[in-house]
Structures are given as structure tokens and as C-alpha cells.
N, C-alpha and C positions, 0 to 999 in steps of 0.2 A: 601238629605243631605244639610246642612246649614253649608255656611264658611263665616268667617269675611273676609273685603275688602282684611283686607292687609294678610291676612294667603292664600287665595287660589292661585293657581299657576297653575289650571287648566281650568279657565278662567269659564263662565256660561254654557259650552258646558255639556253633559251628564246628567241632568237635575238636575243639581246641583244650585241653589242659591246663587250670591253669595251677602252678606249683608253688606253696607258701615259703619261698626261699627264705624271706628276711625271719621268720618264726623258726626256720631249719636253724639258720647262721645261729642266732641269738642262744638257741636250744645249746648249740654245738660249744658255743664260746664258755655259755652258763656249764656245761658237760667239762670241759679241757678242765678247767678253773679250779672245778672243784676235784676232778683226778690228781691235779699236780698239787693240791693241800692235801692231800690225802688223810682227807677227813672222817670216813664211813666210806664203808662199802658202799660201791655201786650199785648193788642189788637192795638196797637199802631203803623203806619207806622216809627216812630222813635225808638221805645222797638226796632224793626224789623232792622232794620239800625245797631243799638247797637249790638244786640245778632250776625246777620251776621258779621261783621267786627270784632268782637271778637273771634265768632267763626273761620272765618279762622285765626286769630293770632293764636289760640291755634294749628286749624291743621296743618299750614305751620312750625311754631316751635316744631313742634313734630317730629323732624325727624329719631327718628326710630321708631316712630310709637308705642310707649310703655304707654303711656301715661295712669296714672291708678291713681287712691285714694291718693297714699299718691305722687306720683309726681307733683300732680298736685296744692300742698303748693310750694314746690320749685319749682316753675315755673312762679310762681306768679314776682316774680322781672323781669325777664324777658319780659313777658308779658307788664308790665308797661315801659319797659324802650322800646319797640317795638311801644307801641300805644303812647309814648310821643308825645307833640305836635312839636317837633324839630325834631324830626326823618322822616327820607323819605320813611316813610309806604306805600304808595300807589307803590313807586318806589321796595319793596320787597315784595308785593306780587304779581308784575308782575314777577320779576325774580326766584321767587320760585315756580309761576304754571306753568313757562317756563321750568324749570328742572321738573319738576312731568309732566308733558304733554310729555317730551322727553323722561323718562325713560317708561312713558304709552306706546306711541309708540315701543318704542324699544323692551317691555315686549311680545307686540303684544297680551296678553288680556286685553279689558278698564277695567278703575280701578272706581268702583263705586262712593269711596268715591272722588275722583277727580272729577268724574261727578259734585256731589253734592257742589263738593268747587268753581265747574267755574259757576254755576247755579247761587248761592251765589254773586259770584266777579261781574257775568251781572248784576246782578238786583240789585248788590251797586253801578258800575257804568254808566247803565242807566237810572235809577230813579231819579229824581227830586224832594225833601221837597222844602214845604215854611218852611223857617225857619230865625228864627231874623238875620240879619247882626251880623258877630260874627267881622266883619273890619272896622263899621260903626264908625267916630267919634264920641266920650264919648260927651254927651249934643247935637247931631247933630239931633237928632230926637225930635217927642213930649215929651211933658211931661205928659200928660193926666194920661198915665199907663203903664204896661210894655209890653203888649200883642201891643199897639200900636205904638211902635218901629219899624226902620225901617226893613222890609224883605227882603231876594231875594230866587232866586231857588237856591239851593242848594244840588250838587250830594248826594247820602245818606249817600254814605261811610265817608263825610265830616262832615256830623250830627255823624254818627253812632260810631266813631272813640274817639271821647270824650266823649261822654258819657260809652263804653266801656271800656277806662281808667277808670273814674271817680267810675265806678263800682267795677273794682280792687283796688282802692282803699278803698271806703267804705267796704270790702271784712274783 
């Protein structure tokens, strides 16, 4: 038997499956988004930054987990005023894997797709791009060309966060 994350309530015992749908959807949606901005390559440690960091914006603001076809136009402003560059995103999606990890616990069977969104959160907050100064003073670098601007490392959720706006936009 096959259940989606958030439908089962018998946890993976009895050899039952259970499949992180709404972390697939959310991946899928953060995935489309950024193909049709066509922003960076798909192969791309940056596409990658984008599509995660989007991705959990879609999962974390779904919160009853409904998330379907025609929701997912009206959700669209949302999503944009979440990934703005003024907003303190990094600071809500710690406080929203903090209530989904406590209601995990509390449910007492793990939730797949929560697996999959804290998998996502590490690897946007342990990873490190080179990627241009986005703080650097305007004329403070070469002028050669643009590629030889100045860099630094840069967490990816910090790459990945603009350019998943920028994708809702173009949308």
C-alpha cells in the first residue's frame, strides 16, 4: 500500500510506504518556476540553491498541506512577498521547521516530507557558492568584465533566495 506523507497516520510500520508527496509537489513547482525564467542551468549548483529555497517557501507556506493546480497561481504573491529581499526568510524557515519537527515528534511517526525539507535547509545552509559580491561597492571592482568582479563564498540559500524570487516573477 502507497500513502502520501501527509495522508498516512500509520506511520511506515506494516509494510506500508509511506511517499513525501507534498516535498515531491513543492520540489516540482520550485523545479517548473525556475526552468521557465530560465535562469542557469539546471545542472547548476546555483539552479540548485534556487529550486531548494523555493522549494521549501512553497512547503513551509502550505500549511494545510493542500497545495494543488489551481492553488498554486494564488499563492504566487505570497511566495514573492516571503522570498523578498526585506523579509527575514532565513529567520522563518527556522521557526516553521521548528513547529513541523515538534508536531513530527509529538505525531510520534517521522514525516517524510519533513525529512526531505530539513535535507534541503542543511545543504542551503552548509554549502558555500562563489558567487559575485552582491555588497561590493558600485565601481569598487575591475572593469575588465563582469565575470571579474569582485567574489566571496556565499551560503547558497543566499544565492538561491533571489534568484527564486526572480523566477516568480518572471512566472
Amino acid at each position: 500500500m502507497l500513502h502520501r506523507g501527509h495522508e498516512s497516520t500509520s506511520g511506515a510500520g506494516g509494510g506500508e510506504l509511506t511517499v513525501p508527496m507534498a516535498w515531491f509537489y513543492a520540489e516540482y513547482i520550485a523545479d517548473e518556476l525556475l526552468r521557465t525564467g530560465d535562469l542557469m542551468p539546471p545542472t547548476s549548483f546555483e539552479f540548485r540553491a534556487g529550486r531548494d529555497a523555493l522549494a521549501l517557501t512553497v512547503f513551509l507556506s502550505d500549511t494545510e498541506r493542500e497545495l494543488s493546480g489551481v492553488r498554486v497561481i494564488s499563492q504566487l504573491e505570497t511566495w514573492l512577498s516571503l522570498t523578498a529581499y526585506d523579509q527575514p526568510w532565513r529567520d522563518w524557515v527556522g521557526s516553521r521547521m521548528a513547529e513541523l519537527a515538534a508536531e513530527d515528534v509529538s505525531s510520534g511517526a517521522p514525516d517524510p516530507d519533513l525529512a526531505l525539507a530539513q535535507a534541503a535547509w542543511r545543504w542551503l545552509e552548509e554549502t558555500e557558492l562563489l558567487a559575485p559580491d552582491l555588497d561590493a561597492v558600485p565601481g569598487g571592482g575591475t572593469a575588465c568584465g563582469e565575470d571579474d568582479g569582485p567574489k566571496v563564498w556565499t551560503p547558497a540559500w543566499r544565492l538561491g533566495l533571489p534568484l527564486g524570487h526572480l523566477a516568480i516573477h518572471l512566472f
